[in-house]
mmCIF file of the N, C-alpha and C atoms, coordinates in Angstrom:
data_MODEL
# 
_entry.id   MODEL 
# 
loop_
_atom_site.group_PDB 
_atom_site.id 
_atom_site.type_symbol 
_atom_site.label_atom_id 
_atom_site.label_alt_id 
_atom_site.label_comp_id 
_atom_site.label_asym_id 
_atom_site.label_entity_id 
_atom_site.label_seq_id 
_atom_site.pdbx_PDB_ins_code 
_atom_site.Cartn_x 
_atom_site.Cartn_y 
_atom_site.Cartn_z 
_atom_site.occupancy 
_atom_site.B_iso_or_equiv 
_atom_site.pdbx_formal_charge 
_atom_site.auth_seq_id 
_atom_site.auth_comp_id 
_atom_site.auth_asym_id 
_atom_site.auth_atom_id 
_atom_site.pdbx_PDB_model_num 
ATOM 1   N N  . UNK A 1 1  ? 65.130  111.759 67.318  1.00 0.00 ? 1  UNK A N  1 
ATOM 2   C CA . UNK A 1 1  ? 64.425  112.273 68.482  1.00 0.00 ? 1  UNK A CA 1 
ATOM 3   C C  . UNK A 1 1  ? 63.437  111.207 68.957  1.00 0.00 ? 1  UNK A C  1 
ATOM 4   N N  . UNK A 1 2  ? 63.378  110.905 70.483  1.00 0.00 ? 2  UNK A N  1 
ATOM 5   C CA . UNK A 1 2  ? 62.668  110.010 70.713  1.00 0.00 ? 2  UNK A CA 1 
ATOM 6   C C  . UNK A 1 2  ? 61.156  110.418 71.212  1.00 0.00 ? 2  UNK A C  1 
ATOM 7   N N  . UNK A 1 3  ? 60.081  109.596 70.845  1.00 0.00 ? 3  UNK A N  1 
ATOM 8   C CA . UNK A 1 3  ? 58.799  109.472 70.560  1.00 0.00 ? 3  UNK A CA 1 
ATOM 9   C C  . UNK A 1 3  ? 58.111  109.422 71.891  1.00 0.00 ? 3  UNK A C  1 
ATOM 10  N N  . UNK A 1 4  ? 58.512  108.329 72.768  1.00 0.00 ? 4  UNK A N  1 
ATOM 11  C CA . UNK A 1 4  ? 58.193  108.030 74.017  1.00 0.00 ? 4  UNK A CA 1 
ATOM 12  C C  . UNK A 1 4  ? 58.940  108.786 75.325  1.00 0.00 ? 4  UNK A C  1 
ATOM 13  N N  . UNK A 1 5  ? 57.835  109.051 76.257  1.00 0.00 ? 5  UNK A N  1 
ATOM 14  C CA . UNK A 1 5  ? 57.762  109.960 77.213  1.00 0.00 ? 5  UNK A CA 1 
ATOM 15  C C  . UNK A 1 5  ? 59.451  109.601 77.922  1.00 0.00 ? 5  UNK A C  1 
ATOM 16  N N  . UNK A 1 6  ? 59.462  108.603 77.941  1.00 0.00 ? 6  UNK A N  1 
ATOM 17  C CA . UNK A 1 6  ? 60.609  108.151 79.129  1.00 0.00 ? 6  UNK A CA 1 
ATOM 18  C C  . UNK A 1 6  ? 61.850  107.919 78.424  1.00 0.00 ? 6  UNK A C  1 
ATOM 19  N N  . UNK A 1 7  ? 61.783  108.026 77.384  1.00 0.00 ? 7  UNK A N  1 
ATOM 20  C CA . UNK A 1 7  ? 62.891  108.080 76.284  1.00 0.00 ? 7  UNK A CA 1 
ATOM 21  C C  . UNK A 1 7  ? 63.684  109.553 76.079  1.00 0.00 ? 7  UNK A C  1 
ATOM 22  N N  . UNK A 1 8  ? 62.084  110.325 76.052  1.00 0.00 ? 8  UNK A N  1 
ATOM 23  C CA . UNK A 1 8  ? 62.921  111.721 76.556  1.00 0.00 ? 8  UNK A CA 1 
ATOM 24  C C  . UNK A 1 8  ? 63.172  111.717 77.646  1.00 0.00 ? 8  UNK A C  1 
ATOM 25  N N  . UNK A 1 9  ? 62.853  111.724 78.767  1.00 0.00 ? 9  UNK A N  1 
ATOM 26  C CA . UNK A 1 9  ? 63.637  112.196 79.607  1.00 0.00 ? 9  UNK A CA 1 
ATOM 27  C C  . UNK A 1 9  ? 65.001  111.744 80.304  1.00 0.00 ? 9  UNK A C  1 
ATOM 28  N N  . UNK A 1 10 ? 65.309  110.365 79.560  1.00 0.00 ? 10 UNK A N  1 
ATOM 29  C CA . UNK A 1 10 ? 66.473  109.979 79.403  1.00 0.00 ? 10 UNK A CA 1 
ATOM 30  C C  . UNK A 1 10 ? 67.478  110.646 78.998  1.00 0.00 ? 10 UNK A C  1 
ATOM 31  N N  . UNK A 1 11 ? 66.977  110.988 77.667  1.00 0.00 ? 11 UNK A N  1 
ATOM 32  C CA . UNK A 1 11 ? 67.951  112.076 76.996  1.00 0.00 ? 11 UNK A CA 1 
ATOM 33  C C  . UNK A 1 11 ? 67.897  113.288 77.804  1.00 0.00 ? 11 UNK A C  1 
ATOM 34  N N  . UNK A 1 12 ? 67.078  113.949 78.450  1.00 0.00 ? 12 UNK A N  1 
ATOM 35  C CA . UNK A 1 12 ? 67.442  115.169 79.148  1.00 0.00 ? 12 UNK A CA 1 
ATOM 36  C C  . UNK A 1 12 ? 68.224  114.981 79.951  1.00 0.00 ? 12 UNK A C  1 
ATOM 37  N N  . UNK A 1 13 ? 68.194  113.462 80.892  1.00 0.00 ? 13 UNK A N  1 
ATOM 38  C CA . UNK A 1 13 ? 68.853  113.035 81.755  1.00 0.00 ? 13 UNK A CA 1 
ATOM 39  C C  . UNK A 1 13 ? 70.643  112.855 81.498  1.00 0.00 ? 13 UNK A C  1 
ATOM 40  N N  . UNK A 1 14 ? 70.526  112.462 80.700  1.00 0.00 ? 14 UNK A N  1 
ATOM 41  C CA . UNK A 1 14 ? 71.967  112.288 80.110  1.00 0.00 ? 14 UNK A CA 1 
ATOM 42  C C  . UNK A 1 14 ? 72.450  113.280 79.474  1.00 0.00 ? 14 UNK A C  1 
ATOM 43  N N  . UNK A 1 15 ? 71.674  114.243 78.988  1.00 0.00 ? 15 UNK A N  1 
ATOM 44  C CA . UNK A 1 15 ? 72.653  115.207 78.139  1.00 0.00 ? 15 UNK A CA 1 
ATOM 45  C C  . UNK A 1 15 ? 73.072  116.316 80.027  1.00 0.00 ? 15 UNK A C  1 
ATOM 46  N N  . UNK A 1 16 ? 72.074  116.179 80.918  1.00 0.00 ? 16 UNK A N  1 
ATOM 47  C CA . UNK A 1 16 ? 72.402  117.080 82.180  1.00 0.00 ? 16 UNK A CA 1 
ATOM 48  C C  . UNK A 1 16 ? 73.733  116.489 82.638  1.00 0.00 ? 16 UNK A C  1 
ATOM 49  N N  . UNK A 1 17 ? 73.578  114.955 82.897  1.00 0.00 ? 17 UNK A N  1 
ATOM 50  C CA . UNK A 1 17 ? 74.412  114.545 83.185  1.00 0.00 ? 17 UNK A CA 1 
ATOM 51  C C  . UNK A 1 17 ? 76.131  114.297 82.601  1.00 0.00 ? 17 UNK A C  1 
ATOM 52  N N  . UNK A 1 18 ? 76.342  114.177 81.400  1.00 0.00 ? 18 UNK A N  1 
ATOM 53  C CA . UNK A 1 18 ? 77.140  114.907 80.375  1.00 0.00 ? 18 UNK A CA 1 
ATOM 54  C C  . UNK A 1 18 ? 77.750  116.310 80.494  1.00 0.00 ? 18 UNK A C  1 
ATOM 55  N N  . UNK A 1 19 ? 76.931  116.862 81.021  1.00 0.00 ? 19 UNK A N  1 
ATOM 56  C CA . UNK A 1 19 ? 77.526  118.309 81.103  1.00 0.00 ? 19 UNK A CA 1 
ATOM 57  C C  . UNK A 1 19 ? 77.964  118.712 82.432  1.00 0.00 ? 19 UNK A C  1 
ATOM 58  N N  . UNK A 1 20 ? 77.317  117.737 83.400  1.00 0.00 ? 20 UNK A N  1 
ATOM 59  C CA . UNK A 1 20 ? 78.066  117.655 84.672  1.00 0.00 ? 20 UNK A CA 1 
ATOM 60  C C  . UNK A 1 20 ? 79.747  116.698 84.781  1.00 0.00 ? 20 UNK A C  1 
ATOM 61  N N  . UNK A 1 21 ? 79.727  116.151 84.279  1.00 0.00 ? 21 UNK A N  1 
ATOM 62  C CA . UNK A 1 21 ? 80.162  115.215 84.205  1.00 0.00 ? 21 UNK A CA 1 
ATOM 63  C C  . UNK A 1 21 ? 82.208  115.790 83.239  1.00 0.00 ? 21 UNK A C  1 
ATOM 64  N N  . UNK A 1 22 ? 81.563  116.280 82.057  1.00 0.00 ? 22 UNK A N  1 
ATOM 65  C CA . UNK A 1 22 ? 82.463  117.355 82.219  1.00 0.00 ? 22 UNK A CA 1 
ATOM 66  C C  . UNK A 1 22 ? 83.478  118.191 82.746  1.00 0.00 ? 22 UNK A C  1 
ATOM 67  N N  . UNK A 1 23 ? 82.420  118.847 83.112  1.00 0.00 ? 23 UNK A N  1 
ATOM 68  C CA . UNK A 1 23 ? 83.073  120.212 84.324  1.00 0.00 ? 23 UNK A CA 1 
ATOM 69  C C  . UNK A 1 23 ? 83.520  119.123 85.408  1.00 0.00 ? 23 UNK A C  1 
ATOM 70  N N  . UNK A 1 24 ? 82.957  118.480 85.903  1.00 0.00 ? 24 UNK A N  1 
ATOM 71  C CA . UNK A 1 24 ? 84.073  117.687 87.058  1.00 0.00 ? 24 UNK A CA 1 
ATOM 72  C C  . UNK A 1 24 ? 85.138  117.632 86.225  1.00 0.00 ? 24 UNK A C  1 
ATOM 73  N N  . UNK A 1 25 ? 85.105  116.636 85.229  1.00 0.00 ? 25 UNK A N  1 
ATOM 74  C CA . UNK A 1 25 ? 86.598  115.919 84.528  1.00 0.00 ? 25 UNK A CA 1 
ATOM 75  C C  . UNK A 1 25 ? 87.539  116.921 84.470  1.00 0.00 ? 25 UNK A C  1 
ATOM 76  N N  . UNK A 1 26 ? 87.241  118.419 84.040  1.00 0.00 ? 26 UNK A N  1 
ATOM 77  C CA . UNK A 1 26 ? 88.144  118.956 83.344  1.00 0.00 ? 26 UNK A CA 1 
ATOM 78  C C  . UNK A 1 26 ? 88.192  119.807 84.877  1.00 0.00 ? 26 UNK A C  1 
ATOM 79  N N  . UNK A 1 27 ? 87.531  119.707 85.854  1.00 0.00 ? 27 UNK A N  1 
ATOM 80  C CA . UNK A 1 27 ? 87.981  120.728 87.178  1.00 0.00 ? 27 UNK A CA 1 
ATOM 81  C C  . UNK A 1 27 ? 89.172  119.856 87.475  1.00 0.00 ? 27 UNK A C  1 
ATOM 82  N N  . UNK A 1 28 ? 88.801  118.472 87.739  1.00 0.00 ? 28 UNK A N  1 
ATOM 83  C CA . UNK A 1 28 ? 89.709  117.555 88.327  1.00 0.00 ? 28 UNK A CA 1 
ATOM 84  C C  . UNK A 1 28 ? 91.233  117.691 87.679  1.00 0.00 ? 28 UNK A C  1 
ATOM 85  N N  . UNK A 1 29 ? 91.053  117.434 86.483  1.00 0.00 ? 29 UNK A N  1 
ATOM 86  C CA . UNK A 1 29 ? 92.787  117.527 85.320  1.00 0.00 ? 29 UNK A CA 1 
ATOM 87  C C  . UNK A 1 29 ? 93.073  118.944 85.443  1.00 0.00 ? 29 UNK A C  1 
ATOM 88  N N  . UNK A 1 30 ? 92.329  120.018 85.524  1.00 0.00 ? 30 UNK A N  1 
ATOM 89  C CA . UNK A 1 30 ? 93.376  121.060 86.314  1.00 0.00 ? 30 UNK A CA 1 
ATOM 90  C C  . UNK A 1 30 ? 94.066  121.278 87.299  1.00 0.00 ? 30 UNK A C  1 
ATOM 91  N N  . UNK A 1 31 ? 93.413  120.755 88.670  1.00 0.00 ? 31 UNK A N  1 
ATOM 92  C CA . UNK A 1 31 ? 93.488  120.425 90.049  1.00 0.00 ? 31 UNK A CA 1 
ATOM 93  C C  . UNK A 1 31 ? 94.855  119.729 90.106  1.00 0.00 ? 31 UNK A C  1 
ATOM 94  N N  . UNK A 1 32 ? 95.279  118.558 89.021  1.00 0.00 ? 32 UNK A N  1 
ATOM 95  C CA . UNK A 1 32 ? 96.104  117.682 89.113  1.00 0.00 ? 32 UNK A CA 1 
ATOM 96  C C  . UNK A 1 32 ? 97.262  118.527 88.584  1.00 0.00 ? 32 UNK A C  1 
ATOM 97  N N  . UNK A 1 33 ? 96.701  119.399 87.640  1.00 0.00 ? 33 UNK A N  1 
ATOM 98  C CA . UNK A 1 33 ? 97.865  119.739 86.978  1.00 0.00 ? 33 UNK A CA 1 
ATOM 99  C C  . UNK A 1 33 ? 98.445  121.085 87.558  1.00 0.00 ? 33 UNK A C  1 
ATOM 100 N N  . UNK A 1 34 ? 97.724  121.334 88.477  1.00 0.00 ? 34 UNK A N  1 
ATOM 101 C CA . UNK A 1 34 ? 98.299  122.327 89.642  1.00 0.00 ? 34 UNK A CA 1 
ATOM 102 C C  . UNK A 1 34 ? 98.992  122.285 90.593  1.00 0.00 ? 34 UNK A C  1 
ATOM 103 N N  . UNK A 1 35 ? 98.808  120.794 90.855  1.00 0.00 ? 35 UNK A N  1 
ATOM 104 C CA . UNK A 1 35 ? 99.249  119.697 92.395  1.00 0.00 ? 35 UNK A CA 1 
ATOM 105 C C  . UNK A 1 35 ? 100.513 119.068 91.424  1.00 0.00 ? 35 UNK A C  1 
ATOM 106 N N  . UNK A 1 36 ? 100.573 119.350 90.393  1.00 0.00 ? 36 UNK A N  1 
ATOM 107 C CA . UNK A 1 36 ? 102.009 118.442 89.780  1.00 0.00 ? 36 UNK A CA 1 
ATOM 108 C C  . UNK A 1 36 ? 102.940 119.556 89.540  1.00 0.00 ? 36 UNK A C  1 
ATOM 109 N N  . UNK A 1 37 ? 102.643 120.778 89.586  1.00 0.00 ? 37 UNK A N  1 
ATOM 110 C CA . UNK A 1 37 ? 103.383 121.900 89.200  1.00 0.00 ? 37 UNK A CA 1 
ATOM 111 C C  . UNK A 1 37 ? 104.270 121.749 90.454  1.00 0.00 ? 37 UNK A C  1 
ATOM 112 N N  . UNK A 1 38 ? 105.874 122.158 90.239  1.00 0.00 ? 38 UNK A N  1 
ATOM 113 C CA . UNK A 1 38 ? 107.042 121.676 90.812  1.00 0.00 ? 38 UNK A CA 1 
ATOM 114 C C  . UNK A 1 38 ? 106.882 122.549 92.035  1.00 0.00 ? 38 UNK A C  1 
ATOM 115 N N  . UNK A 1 39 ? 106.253 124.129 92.461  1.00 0.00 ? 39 UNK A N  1 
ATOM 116 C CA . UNK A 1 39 ? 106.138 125.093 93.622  1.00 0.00 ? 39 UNK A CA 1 
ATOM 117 C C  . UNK A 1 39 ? 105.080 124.678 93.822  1.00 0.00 ? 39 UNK A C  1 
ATOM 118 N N  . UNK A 1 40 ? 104.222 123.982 93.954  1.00 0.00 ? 40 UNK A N  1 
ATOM 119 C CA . UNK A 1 40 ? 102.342 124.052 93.939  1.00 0.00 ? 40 UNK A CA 1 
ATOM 120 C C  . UNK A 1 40 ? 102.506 123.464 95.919  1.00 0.00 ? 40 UNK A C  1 
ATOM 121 N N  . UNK A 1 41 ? 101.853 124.362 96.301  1.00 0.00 ? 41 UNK A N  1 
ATOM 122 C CA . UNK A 1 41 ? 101.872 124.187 97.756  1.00 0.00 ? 41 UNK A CA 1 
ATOM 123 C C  . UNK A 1 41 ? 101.064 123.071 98.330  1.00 0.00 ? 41 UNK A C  1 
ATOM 124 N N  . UNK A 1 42 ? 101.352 122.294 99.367  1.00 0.00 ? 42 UNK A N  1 
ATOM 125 C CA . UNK A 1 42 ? 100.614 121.070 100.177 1.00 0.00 ? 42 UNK A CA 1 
ATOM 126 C C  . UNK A 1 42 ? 98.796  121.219 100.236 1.00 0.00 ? 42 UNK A C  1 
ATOM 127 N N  . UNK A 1 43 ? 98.805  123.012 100.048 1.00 0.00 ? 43 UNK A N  1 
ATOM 128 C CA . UNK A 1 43 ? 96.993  122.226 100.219 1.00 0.00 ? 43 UNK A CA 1 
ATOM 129 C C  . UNK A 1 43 ? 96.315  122.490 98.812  1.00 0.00 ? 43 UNK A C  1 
ATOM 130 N N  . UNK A 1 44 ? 97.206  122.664 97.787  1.00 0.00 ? 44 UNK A N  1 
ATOM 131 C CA . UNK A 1 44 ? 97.258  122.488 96.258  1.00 0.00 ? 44 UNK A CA 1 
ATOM 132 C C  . UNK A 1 44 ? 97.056  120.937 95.833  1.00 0.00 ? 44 UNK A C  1 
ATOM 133 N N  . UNK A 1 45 ? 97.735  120.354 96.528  1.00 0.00 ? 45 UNK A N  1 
ATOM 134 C CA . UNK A 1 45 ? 98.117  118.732 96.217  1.00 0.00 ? 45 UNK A CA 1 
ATOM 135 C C  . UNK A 1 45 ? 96.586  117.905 97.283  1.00 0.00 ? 45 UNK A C  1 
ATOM 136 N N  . UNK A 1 46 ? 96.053  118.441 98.373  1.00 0.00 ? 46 UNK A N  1 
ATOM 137 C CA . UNK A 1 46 ? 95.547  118.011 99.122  1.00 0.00 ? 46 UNK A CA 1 
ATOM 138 C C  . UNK A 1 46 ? 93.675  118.219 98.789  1.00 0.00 ? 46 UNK A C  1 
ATOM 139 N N  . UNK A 1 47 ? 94.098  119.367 98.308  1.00 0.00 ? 47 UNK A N  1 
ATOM 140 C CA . UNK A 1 47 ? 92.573  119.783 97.139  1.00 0.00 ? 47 UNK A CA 1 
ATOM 141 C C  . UNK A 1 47 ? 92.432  118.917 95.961  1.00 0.00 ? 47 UNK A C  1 
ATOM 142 N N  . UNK A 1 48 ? 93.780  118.600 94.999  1.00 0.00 ? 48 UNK A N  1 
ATOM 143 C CA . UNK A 1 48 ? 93.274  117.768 94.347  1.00 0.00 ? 48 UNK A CA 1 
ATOM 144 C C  . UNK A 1 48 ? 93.070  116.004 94.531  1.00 0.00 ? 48 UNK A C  1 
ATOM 145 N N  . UNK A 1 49 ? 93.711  115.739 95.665  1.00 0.00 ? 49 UNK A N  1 
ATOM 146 C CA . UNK A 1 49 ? 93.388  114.318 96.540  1.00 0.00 ? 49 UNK A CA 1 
ATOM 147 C C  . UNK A 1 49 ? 91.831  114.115 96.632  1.00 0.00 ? 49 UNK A C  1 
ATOM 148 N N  . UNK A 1 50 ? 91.390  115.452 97.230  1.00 0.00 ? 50 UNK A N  1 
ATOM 149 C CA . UNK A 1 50 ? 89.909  115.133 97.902  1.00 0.00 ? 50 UNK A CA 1 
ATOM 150 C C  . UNK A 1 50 ? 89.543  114.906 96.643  1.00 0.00 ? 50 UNK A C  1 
ATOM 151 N N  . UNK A 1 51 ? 89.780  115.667 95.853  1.00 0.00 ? 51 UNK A N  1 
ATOM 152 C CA . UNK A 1 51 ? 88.889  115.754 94.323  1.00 0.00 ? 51 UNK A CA 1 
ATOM 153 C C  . UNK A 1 51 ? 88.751  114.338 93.670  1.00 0.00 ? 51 UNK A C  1 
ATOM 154 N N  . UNK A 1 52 ? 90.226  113.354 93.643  1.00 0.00 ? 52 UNK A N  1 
ATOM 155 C CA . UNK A 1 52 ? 90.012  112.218 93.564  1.00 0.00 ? 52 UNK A CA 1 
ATOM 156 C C  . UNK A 1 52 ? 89.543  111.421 93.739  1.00 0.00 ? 52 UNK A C  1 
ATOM 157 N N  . UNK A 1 53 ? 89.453  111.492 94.992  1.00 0.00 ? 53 UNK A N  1 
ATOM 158 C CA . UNK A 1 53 ? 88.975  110.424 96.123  1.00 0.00 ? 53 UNK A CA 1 
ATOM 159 C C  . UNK A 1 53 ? 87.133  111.248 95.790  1.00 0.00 ? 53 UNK A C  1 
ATOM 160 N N  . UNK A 1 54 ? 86.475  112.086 95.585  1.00 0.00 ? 54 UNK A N  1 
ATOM 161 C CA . UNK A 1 54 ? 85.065  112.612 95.240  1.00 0.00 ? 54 UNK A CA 1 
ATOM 162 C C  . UNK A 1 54 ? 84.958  111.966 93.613  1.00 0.00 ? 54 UNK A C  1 
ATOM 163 N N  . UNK A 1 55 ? 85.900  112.113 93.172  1.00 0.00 ? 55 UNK A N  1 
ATOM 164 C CA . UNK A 1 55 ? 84.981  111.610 91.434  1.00 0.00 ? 55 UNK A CA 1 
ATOM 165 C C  . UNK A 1 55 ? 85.450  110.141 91.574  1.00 0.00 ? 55 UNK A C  1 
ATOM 166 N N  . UNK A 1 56 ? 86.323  109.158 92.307  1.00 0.00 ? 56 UNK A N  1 
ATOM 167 C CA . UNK A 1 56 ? 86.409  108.001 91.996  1.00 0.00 ? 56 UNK A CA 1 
ATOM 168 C C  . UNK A 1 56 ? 84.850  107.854 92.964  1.00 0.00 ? 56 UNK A C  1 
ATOM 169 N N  . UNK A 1 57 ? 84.470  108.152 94.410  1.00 0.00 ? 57 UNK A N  1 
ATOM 170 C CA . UNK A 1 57 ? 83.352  107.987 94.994  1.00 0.00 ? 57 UNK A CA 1 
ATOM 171 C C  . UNK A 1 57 ? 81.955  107.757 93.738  1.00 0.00 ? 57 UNK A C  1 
ATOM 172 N N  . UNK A 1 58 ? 81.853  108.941 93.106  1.00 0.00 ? 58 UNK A N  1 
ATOM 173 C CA . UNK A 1 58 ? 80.927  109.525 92.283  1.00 0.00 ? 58 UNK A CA 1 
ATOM 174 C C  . UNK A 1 58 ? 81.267  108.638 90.802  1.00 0.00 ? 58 UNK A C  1 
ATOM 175 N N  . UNK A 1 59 ? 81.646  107.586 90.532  1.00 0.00 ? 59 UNK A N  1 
ATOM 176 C CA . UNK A 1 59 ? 81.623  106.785 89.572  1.00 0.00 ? 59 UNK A CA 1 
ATOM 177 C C  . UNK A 1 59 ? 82.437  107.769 88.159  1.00 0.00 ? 59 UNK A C  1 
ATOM 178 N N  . UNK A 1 60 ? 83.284  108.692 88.581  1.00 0.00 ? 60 UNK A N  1 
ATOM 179 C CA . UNK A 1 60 ? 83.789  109.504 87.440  1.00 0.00 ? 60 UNK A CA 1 
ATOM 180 C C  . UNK A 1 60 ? 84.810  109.181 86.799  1.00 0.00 ? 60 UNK A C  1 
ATOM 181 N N  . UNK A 1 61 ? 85.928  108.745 87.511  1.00 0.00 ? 61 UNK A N  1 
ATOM 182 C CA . UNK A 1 61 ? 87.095  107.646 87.305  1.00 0.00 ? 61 UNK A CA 1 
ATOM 183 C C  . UNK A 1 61 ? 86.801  106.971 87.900  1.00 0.00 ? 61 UNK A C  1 
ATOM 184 N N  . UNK A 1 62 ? 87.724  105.402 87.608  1.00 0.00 ? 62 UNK A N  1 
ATOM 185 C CA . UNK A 1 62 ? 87.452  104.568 87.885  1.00 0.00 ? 62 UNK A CA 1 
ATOM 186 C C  . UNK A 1 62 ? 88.512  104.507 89.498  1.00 0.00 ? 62 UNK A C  1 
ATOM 187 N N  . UNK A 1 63 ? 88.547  103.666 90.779  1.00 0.00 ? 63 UNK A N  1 
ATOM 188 C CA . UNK A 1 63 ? 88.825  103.564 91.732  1.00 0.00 ? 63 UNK A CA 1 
ATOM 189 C C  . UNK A 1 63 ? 90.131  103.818 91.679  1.00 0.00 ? 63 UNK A C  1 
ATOM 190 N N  . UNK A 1 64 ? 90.977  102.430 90.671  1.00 0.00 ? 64 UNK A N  1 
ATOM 191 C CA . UNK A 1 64 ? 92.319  102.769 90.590  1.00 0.00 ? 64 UNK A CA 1 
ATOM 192 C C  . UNK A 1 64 ? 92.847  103.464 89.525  1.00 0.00 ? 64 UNK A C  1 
ATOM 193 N N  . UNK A 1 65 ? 92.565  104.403 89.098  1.00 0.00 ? 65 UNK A N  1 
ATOM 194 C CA . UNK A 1 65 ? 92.826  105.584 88.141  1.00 0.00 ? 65 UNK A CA 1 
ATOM 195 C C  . UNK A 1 65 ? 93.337  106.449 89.510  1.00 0.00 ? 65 UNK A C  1 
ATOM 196 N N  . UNK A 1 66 ? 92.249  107.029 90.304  1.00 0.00 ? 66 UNK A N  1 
ATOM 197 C CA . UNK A 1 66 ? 92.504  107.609 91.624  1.00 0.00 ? 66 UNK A CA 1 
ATOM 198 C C  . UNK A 1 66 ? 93.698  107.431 92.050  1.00 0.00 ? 66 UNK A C  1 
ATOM 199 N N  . UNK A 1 67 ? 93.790  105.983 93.141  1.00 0.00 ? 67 UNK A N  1 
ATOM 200 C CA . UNK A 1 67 ? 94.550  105.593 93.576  1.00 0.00 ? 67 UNK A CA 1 
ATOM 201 C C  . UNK A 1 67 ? 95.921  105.698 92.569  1.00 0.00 ? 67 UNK A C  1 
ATOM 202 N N  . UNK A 1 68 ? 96.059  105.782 91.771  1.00 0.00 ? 68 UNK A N  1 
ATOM 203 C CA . UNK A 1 68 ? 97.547  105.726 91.032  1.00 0.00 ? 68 UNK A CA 1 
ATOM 204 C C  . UNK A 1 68 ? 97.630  107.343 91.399  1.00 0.00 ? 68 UNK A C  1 
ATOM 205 N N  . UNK A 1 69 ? 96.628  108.206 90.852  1.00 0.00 ? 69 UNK A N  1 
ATOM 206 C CA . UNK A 1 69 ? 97.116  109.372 90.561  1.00 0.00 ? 69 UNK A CA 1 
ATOM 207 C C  . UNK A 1 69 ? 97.806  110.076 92.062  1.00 0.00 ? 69 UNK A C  1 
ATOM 208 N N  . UNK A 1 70 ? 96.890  109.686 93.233  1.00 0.00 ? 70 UNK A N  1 
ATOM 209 C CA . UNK A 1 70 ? 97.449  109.843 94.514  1.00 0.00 ? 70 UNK A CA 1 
ATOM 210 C C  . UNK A 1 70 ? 99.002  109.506 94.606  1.00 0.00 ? 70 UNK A C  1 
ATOM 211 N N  . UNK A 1 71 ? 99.048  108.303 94.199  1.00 0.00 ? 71 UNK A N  1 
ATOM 212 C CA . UNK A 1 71 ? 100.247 107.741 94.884  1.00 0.00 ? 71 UNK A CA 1 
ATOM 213 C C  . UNK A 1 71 ? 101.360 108.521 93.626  1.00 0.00 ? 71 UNK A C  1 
ATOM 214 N N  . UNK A 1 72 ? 100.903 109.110 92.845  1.00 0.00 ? 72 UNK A N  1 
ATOM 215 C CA . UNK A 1 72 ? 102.143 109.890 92.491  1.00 0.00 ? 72 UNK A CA 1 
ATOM 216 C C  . UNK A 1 72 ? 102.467 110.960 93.074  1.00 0.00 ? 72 UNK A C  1 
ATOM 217 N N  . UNK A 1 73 ? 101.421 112.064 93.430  1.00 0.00 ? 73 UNK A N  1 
ATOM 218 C CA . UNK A 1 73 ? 101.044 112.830 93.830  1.00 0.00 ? 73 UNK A CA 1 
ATOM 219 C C  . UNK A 1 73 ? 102.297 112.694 94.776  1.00 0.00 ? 73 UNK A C  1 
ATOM 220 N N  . UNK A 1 74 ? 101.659 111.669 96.159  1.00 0.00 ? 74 UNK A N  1 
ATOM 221 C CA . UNK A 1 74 ? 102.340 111.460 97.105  1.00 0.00 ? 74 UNK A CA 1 
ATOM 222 C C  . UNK A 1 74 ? 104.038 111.583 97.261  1.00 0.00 ? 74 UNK A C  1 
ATOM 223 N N  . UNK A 1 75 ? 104.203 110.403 95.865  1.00 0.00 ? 75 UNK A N  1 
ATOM 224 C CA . UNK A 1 75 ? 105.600 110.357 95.462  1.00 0.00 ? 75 UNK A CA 1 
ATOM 225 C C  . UNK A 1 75 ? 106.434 111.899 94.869  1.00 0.00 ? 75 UNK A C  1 
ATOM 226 N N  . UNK A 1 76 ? 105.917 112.081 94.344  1.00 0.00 ? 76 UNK A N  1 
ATOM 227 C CA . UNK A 1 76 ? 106.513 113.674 93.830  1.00 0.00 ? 76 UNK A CA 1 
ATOM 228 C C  . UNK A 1 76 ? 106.263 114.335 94.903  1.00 0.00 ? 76 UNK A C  1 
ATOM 229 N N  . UNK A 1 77 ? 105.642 114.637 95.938  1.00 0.00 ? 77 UNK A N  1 
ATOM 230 C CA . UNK A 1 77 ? 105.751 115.211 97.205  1.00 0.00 ? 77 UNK A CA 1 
ATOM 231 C C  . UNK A 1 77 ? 107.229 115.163 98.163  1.00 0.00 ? 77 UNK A C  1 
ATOM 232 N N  . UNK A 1 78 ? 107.095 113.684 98.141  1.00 0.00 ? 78 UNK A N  1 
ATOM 233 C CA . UNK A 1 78 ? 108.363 113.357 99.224  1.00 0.00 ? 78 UNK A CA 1 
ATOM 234 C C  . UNK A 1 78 ? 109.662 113.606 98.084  1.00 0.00 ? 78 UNK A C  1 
ATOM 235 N N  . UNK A 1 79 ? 110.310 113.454 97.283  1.00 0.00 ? 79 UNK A N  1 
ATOM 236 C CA . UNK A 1 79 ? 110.593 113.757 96.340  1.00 0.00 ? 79 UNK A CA 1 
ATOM 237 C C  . UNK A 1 79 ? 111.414 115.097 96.273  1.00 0.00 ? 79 UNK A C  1 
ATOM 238 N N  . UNK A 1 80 ? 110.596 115.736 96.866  1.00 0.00 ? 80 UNK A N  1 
ATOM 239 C CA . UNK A 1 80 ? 110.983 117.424 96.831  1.00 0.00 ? 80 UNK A CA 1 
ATOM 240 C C  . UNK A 1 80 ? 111.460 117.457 97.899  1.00 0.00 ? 80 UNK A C  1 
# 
């Protein structure tokens, strides 16, 4: 446990942020895994785009993590 004022609130800072951080990740890998489901309708796939394109913005994945996951997205779209 840390001693100094700004040390805690680091740790408060990070454990908030941790727990945000989270719930995005695991909203997002559902989102995807809803938008990959073989019936999952166009604004299924288009909800989890934005979502991408919001956590690569928001430093959550990295840019081209996103970008790949789109362009499958995309690809399994036309596909069907």
């Amino acid at each position: 446990m840390p001693n100094i004022a700004s040390a805690k609130k680091n740790m408060r800072k990070s454990r908030a942020a941790t727990v945000r951080n989270r719930a995005q990740r695991s909203a997002l890998r559902t989102a995807l895994k809803k938008a990959k489901a073989a019936d999952s309708a166009p604004d299924v796939k288009l909800a989890a785009v934005t979502l991408l394109d919001r956590a690569a913005r928001k430093g959550l994945i990295h840019k081209n993590n996103a970008a790949r996951n789109k362009s499958r997205l995309a690809k399994a779209a036309n596909a069907q």
